[in-house]
C-alpha positions as CSV (number, residue, x, y, z in Angstrom):
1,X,70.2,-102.0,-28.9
2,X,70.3,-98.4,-29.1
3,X,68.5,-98.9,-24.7
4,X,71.5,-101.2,-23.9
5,X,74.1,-99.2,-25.4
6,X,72.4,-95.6,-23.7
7,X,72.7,-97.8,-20.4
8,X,76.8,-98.6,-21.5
9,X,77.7,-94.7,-21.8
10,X,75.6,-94.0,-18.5
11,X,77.9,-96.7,-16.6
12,X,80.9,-95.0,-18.1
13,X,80.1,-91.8,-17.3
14,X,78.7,-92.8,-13.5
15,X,82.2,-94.1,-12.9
16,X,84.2,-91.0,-14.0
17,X,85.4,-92.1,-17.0
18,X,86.0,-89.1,-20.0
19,X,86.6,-91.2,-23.0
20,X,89.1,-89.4,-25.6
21,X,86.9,-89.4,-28.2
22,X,83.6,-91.2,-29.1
23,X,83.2,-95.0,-28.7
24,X,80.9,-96.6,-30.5
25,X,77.6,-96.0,-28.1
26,X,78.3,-92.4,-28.9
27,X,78.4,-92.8,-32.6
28,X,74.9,-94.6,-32.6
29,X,73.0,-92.6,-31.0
30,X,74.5,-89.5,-32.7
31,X,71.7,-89.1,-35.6
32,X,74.0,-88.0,-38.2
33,X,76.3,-90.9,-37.6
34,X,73.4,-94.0,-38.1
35,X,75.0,-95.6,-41.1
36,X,72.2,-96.2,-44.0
37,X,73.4,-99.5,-44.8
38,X,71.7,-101.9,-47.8
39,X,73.4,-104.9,-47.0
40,X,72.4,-108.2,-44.9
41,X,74.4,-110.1,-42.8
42,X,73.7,-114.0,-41.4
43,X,76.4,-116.3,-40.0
44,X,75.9,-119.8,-39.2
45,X,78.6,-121.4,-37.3
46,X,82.2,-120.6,-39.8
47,X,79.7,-119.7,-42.9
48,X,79.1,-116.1,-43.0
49,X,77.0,-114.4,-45.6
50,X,76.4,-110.8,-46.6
51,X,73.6,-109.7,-49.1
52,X,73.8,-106.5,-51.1
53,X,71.5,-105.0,-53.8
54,X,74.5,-104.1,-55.9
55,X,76.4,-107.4,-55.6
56,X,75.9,-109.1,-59.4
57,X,77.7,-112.3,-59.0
58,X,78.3,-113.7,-55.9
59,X,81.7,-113.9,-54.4
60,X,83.7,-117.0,-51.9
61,X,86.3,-115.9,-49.9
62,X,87.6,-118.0,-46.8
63,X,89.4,-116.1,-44.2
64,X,92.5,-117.4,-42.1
65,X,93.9,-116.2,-39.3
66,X,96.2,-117.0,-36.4
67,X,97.9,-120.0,-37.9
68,X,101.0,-119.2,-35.8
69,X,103.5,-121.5,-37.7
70,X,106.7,-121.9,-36.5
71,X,108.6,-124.3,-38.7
72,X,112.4,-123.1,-39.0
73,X,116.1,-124.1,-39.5
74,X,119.6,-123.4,-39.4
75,X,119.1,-120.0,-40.8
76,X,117.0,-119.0,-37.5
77,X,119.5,-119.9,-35.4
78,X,120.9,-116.8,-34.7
79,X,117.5,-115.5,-33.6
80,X,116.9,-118.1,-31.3
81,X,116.9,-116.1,-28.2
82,X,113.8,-114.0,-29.5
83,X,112.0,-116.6,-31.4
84,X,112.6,-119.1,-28.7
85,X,109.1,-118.6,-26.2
86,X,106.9,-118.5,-29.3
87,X,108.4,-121.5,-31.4
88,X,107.1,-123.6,-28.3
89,X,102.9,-121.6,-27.9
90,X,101.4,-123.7,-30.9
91,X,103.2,-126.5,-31.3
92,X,100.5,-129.5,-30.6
93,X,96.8,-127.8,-30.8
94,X,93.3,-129.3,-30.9
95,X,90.6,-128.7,-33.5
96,X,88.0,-126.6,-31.9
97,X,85.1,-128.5,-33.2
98,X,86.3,-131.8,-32.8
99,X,89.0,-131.6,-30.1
100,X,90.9,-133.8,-32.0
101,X,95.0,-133.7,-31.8
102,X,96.2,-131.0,-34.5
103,X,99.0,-129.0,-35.2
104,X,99.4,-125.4,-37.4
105,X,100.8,-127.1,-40.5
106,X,98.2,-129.8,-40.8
107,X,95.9,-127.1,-39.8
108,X,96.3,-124.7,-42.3
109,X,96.9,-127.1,-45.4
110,X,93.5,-128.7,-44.2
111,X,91.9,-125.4,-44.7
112,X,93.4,-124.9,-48.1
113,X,92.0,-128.1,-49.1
114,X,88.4,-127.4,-48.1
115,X,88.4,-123.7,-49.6
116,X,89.4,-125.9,-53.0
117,X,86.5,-128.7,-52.3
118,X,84.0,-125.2,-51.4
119,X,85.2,-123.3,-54.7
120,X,86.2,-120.5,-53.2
121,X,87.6,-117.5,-55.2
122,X,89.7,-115.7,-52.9
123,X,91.9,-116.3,-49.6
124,X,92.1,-113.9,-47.1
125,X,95.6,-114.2,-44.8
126,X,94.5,-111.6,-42.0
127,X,97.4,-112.0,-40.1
128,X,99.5,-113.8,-37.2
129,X,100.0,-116.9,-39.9
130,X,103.5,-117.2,-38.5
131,X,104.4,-117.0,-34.8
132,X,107.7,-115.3,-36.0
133,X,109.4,-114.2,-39.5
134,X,111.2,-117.3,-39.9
135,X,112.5,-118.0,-43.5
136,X,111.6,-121.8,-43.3
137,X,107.8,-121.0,-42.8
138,X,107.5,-118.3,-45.3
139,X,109.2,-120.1,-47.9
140,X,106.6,-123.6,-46.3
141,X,103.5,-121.0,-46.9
142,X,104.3,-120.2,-50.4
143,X,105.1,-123.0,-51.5
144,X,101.4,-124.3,-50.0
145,X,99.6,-121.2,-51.7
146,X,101.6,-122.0,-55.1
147,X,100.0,-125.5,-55.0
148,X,96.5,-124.3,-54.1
149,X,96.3,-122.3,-56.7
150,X,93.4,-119.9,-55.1
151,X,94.3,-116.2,-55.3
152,X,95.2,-114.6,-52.5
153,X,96.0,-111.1,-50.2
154,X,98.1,-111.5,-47.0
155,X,98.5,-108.7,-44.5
156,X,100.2,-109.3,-41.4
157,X,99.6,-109.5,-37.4
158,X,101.5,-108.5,-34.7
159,X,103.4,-111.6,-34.8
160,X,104.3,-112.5,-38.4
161,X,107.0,-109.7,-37.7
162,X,107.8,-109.7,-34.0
163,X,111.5,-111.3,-32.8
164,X,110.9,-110.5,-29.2
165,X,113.1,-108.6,-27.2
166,X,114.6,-107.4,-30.5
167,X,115.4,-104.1,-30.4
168,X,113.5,-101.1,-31.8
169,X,110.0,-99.4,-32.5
170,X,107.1,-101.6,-33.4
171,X,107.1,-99.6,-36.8
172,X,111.0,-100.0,-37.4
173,X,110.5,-103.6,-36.7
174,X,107.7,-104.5,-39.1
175,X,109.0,-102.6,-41.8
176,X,112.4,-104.7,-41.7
177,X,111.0,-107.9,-41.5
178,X,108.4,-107.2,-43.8
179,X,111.3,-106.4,-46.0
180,X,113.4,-108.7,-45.2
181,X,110.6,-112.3,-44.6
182,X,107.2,-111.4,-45.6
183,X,107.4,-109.5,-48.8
184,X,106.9,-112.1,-51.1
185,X,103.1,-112.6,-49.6
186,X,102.4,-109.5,-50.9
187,X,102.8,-109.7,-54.6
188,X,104.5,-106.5,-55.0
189,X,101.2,-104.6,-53.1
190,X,101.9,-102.2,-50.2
191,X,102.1,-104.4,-47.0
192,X,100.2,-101.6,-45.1
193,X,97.1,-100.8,-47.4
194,X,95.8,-102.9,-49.7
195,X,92.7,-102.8,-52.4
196,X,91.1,-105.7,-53.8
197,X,88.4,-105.2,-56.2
198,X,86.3,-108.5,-57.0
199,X,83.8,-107.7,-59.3
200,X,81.3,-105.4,-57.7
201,X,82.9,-106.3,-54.1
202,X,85.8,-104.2,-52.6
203,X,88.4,-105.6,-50.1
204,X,90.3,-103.0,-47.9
205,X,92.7,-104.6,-46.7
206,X,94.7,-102.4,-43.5
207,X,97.6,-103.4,-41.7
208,X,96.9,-102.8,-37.9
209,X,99.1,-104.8,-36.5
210,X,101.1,-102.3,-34.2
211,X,97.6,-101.1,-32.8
212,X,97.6,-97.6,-34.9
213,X,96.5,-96.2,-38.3
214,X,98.8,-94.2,-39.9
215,X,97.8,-91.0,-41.7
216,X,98.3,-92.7,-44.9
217,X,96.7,-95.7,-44.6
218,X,93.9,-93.0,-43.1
219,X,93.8,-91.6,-46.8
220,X,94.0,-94.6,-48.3
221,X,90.9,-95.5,-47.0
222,X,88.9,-92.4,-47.7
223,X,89.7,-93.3,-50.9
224,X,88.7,-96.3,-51.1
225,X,85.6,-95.4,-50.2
226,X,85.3,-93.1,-53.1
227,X,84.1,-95.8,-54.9
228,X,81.4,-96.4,-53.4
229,X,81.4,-99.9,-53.5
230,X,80.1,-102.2,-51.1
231,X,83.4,-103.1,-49.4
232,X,84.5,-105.3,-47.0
233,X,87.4,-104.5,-44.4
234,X,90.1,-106.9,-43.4
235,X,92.1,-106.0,-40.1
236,X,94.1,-108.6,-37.9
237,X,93.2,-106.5,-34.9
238,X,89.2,-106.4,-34.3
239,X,87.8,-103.1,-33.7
240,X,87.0,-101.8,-30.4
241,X,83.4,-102.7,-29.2
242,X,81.6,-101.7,-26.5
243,X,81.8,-104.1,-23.4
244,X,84.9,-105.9,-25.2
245,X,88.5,-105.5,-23.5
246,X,91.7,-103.8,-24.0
247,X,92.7,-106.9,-26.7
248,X,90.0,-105.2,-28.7
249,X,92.7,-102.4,-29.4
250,X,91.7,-100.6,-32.5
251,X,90.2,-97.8,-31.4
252,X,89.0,-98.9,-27.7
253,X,89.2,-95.7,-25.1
254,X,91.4,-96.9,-22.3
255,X,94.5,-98.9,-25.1
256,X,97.8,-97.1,-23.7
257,X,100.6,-98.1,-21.3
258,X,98.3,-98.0,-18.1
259,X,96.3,-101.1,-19.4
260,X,99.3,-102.8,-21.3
261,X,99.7,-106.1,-19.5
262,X,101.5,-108.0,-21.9
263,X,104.9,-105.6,-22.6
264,X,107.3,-107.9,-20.6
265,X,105.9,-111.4,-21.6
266,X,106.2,-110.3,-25.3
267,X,109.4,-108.0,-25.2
268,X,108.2,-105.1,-26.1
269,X,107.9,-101.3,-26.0
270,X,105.0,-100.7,-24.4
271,X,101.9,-99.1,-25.7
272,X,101.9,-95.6,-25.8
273,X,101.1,-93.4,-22.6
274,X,98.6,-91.0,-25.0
275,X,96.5,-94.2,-26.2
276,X,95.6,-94.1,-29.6
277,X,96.3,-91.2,-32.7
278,X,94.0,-88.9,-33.3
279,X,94.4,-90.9,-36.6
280,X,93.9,-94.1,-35.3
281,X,90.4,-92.3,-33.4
282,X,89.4,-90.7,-36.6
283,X,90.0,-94.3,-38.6
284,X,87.3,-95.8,-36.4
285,X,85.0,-93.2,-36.2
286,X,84.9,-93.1,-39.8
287,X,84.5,-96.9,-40.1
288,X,81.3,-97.1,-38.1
289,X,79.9,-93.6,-40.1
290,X,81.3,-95.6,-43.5
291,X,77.7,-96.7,-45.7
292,X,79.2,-98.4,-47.8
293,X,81.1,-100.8,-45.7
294,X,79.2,-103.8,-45.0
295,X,81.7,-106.0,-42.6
296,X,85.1,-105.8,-40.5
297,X,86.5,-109.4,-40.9
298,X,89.3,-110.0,-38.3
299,X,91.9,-112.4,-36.4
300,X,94.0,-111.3,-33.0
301,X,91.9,-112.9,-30.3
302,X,91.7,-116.6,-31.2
303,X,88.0,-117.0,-30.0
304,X,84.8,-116.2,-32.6
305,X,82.8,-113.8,-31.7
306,X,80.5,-111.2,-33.2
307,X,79.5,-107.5,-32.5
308,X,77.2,-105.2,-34.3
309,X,78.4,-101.5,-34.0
310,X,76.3,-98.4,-35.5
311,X,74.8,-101.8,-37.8
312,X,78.1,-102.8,-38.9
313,X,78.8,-106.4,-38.1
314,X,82.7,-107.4,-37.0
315,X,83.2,-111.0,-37.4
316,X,86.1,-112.5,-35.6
317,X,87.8,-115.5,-36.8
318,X,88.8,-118.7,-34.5
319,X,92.2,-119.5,-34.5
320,X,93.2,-121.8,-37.5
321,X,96.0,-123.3,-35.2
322,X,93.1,-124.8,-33.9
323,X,91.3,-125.2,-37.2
324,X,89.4,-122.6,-37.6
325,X,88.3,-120.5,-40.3
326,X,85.8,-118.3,-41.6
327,X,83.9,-119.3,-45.5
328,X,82.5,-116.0,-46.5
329,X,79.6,-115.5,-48.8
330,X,79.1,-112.3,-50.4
331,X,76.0,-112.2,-52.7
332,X,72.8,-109.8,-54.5
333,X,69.8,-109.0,-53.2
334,X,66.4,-108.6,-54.7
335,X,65.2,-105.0,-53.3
């Protein structure tokens, strides 16, 4: 690994590239930054499993993502000419296993039904369960989660909030609709930071939805890591990998307005001509260099896919409009 990735920053730099800050090859093969890591990670088609000597009693989660529900009614009228291009992207869908005909409600109550059947303990919303913040849906969701009865943390992806061609910054516009559609998901937690403690397992959960970590959520991290617990981190956005495109924003070298294709499809500002904070580069820096972090769990692409980054594993979620879903396993070992 460490061979391929030394071959990576070679190609980079032979093309005249000077990444802002270091990407992940650079982090590995920095000696002080190779992550001591106890834990053990094994997936097998949705199941993934993690093994750490400090886990006592083994914990279920199942993660969704990407449901992109867009039930609504006479109160999303008025918002019609922003909701209108994405109330029509998920309508009819087919089951990525099967190929069978499907649609985002069916979808997503079938996956409620089989984290009941698997005994799961937790659900994990990581974001992009709505296609926009319509009333009718939120109030459909609850009302779904009330029945199932599983606990639960939501936290949200660039479209659960996103009327398009609404006016505004991407922060401005989350924060109101988070205020005003998604805040009963959150159970009185902050929607941008979020800490889960189950058992001897920790959950950080981050809101990256615009792209960016803000210097709070930045702290609220570092703390979280104070505990030294082996912790798991949910973003809806994957972390930048090496080889992986633009899409894998969080932290990837060349995000900003020069690679920002999809402004004028979605409506939106466009990504900034800087790229990413200095937080935001600091945020995944210190991810990769975190020991105690045994997994990034995330959404945003719609396509599965693993990476393995300085030994960290990020586990991407297929899309549960398509019926997808990710049964997480996190349980002791014997050292």
């Amino acid at each position: 690994m460490k061979r391929r990735m030394a071959f990576q920053s070679l190609a980079i730099a032979a093309a005249g590239l000077v990444l802002p800050y270091r990407d992940a090859a650079d982090i590995y093969n920095q000696k002080g930054y190779i992550p001591r890591r106890k834990s053990i990670f094994s997936m097998d088609g949705t199941n993934v499993r993690f093994l750490h000597p400090d886990i006592t009693q083994s914990v279920r989660l199942t993660l969704i993502a990407d449901t992109h529900l867009f039930r609504d009614d006479d109160r999303g009228r008025p918002f019609a000419s922003y909701s209108g291009r994405m109330a029509k992207a998920y309508n009819r869908t087919r089951h990525f296993q099967t190929g069978a005909d499907l649609d985002p409600e069916r979808a997503f109550e079938e996956t409620l039904r089989i984290a009941k059947e698997q005994q799961s303990d937790f659900l994990v919303l990581a974001g992009d369960i709505f296609s926009f913040p319509s009333e009718a849906a939120v109030e459909w969701v609850l009302e779904k989660l009330q029945r199932c009865g599983l606990p639960y943390v939501y936290t949200a992806g660039n479209h659960d909030w996103h009327y398009e061609g609404m006016e505004g910054t991407v922060e401005a516009l989350r924060a109101t609709w988070t205020d005003k559609r998604l805040k009963p998901l959150y159970q009185g937690r902050d929607p941008l930071m979020q800490r889960i403690d189950l058992g001897a397992l920790q959950l950080i959960v981050l809101d990256n939805s615009t792209y960016e970590i803000s210097p709070v959520q930045l702290d609220f991290f570092r703390d979280c890591l104070k505990a030294s617990k082996p912790s798991l981190l949910v973003v809806h956005i994957p972390l930048y990998a090496p080889g992986r495109p633009v899409g894998f924003g969080c932290g990837h070298p060349q995000w900003g307005a020069q690679t920002d294709r999809g402004y004028t499809l979605e409506r939106r500002p466009r990504w900034p001509e800087g790229g990413h904070s200095k937080t935001t580069r600091a945020f995944y820096e210190e991810v990769l260099s975190a020991h105690t972090l045994m997994g990034v769990l995330a959404g945003h692409i719609h396509n599965p896919s693993v990476d393995v980054m300085s030994g960290l594993p990020q586990i991407v979620a297929e899309a549960n409009a398509e019926g997808g879903f990710l049964q997480v396993t996190v349980s002791g070992l014997s050292v």
